[in-house]
C-alpha positions, 0 to 999 in steps of 0.5 A: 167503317163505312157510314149510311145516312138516314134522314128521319122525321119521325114519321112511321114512313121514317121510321120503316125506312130506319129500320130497312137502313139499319139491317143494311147497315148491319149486314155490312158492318157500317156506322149508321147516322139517323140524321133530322133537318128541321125549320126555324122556330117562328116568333113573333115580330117583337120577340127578342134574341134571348126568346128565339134561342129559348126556342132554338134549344128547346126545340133541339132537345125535343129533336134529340129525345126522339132521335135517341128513342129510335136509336133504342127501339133499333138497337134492341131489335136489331143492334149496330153502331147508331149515331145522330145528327141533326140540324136546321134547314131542309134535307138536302142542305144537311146531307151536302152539309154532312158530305163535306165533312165526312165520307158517306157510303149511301143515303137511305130515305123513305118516301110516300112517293107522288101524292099528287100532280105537284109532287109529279111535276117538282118532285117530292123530298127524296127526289130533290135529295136523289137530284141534288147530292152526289151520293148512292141513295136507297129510296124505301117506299112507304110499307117496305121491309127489308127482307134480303136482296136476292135478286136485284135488278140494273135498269140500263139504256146502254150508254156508257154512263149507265153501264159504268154503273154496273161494277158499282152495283155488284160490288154492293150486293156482293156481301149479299149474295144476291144474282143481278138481272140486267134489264133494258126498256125500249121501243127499238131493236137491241144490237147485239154490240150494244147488248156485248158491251153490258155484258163483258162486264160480268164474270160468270155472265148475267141475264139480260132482258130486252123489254120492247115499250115506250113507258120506261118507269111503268114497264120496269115497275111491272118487271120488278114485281114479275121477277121477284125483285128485292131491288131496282137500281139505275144510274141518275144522268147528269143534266143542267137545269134547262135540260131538266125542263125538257127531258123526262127524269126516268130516275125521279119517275121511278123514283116517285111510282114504285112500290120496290125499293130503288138504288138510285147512283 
């Protein structure tokens, strides 16, 4: 069976997002995991040990009533097999703590998106999940709803690290029935070789738009809501740390902009 995490803070931007990972979950008969990272208790200098894992306790079982309480609204509007797990630290630590000891098919995360100028400089929780664990990830904008995938769109620049996403990409939609649109956003003119080379992918052929700008995240975003799109996926390039300091994230800008839920390989 496979296994979809959803990281959850009890907010309600966590709580749509649980409920967008669960009718997923359902359509493809997966085990979800609603799982909670959250921070030590401060106490105070003098405090003893005994006192810090009074806290330590307390504080887990707090967690675990309000994970079973959405584990009970979901069941009862929408069912499924729903499991928890929580632990201490930050998000990105207990999905790479969870991918070491179990197989996981996708992250599925809700996000406010960049409410401010550091959010679009660092990034905000879900981008720093999207960057640092090796998992397919659904990132779900704040008032998003799962409402079927129809028409899903693969935002490609030709290289062959993206379009080695492709076959990915269809084979989760597949249980959907969804059509996928191939959509490639640059200032300079497609060569018809590069645009074959997507294209001998599919079986019967897809549509491919060439879409002429410099502003990659604004001209998909903009492409998504023309094309009555259900979701966006694109594939993350793997840089080093001094590459990132230097090269845009297209992904992380998309990631932190849109209002459309996005598949992030």
């Amino acid at each position: 069976m496979k296994t979809i995490v959803c990281p959850v803070d009890f907010s309600e931007t966590a709580e749509k997002a649980a409920h967008y990972a669960a009718r997923i979950a359902r359509e493809l008969d997966a085990e979800l995991i609603l799982a909670h990272a959250q921070h030590v208790p401060s106490v105070d200098a003098q405090g003893t040990i005994m006192a810090v894992k009074d806290l330590v306790e307390e504080q887990q079982a707090v967690v675990s009533k309000d994970l079973d309480a959405l584990v009970s609204r979901l069941n009862s509007s929408i069912g499924g097999a729903i499991k928890t797990w929580q632990t201490f630290g930050l998000v990105v630590d207990m999905i790479n703590e969870m991918l070491e000891q179990k197989s996981i098919y996708m992250v599925i995360m809700g996000t406010k998106g960049a409410t401010n100028a550091i959010d679009r400089w660092i990034g905000t929780t879900s981008t720093d999940v999207m960057n640092r664990c090796d998992v397919p990830m659904i990132i779900v904008p704040e008032g998003s709803e799962f409402v079927g995938w129809k028409r899903v769109g693969y935002a490609t620049d030709f290289s062959q690290e993206t379009d080695n996403g492709i076959l990915d990409v269809q084979e989760l939609i597949k249980p959907f029935g969804a059509t996928l649109s191939i959509v490639h956003v640059s200032n300079k003119t497609v060569d018809a070789d590069e645009m074959m080379a997507v294209v001998r992918h599919f079986e019967p052929e897809v549509n491919v738009d060439t879409i002429t700008g410099s502003d990659v995240a604004l001209e998909l975003n903009d492409y998504v809501w023309s094309n009555d799109l259900q979701l966006l996926a694109l594939k993350r390039h793997k840089r080093n740390f001094f590459e990132r300091l230097f090269h845009k994230s297209v992904a992380q800008e998309i990631a932190i902009s849109s209002q459309m839920p996005i598949l992030v390989l």
